[in-house]
C-alpha positions as CSV (number, residue, x, y, z in Angstrom):
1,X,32.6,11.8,7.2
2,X,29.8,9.3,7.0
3,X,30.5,6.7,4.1
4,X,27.9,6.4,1.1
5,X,26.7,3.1,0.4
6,X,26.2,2.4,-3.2
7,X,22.8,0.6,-3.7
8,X,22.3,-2.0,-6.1
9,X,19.8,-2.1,-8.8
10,X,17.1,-4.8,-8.1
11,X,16.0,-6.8,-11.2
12,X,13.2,-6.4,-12.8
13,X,10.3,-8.7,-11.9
14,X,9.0,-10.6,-14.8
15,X,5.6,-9.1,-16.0
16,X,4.7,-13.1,-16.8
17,X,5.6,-14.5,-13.5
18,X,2.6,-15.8,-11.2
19,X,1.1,-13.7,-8.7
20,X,1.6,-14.6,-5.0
21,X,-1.1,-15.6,-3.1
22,X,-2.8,-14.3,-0.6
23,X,-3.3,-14.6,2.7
24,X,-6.8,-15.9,4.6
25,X,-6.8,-12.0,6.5
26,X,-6.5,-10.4,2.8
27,X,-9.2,-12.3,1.7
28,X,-11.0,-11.0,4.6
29,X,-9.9,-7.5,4.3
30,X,-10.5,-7.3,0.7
31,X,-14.6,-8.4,1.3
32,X,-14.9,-6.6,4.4
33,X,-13.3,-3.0,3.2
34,X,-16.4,-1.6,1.6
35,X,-18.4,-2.7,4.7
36,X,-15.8,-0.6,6.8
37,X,-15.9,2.4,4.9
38,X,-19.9,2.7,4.7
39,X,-20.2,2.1,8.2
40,X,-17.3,4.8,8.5
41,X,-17.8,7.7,6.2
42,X,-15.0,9.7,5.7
43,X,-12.3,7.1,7.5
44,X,-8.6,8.1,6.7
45,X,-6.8,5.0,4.7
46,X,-4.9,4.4,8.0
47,X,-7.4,3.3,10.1
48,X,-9.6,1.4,7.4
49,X,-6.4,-1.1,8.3
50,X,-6.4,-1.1,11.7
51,X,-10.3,-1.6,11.7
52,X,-10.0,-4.4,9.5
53,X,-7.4,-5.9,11.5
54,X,-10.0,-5.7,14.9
55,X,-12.1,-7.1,13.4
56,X,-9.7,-10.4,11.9
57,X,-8.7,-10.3,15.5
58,X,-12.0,-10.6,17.3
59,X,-13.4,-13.5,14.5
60,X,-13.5,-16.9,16.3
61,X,-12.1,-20.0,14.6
62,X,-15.2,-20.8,12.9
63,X,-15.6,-17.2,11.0
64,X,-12.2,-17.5,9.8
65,X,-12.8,-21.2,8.2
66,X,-14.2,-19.8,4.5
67,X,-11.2,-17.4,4.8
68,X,-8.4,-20.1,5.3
69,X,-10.2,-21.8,2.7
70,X,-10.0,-19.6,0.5
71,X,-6.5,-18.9,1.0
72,X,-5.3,-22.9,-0.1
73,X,-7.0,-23.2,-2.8
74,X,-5.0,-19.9,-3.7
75,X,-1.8,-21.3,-2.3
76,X,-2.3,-24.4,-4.6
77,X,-3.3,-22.0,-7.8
78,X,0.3,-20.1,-7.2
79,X,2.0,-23.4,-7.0
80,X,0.8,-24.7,-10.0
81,X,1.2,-21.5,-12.0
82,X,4.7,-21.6,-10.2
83,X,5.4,-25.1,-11.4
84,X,4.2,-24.4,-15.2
85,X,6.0,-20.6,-14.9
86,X,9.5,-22.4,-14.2
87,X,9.1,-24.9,-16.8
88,X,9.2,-22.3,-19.4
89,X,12.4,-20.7,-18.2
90,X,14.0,-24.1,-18.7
């Protein structure tokens, strides 16, 4: 007999805590996704993914630079939030 493993309960996550940033490719994905579809009519959720993630994949250095930037000045957003977010706890 195969022993059961009891599984924790995970906490709740605070409602009020920051969201996480995102990445430079979800900034990507999140403008480019309509543009997939249309060109793609009836696409299965699956492969709007993988689509999106040839494309990232065959952007040069230069197409990704609004992207990256986008995703610092996100990075820096979370931190503050982060910063203020903890401050309150204390």
């Amino acid at each position: 007999m195969s022993e059961r493993r009891i599984r924790g309960t995970r906490k709740k996550k605070d409602p009020n805590a920051p969201k996480r940033s995102l990445s430079a490719y979800m900034f990507f994905a999140n403008e480019q996704r309509d543009v997939v579809r249309a060109e793609n009519p009836g696409i299965a959720f699956g492969q709007i993914g993988k689509l999106l993630g040839e494309k990232w994949k065959a952007l040069d250095a230069a197409g990704k630079v609004p992207y990256e930037a986008k995703a610092e000045e996100d990075k820096k957003r979370y931190e503050l939030e982060k910063l203020e977010y903890q401050k309150t706890l204390a």
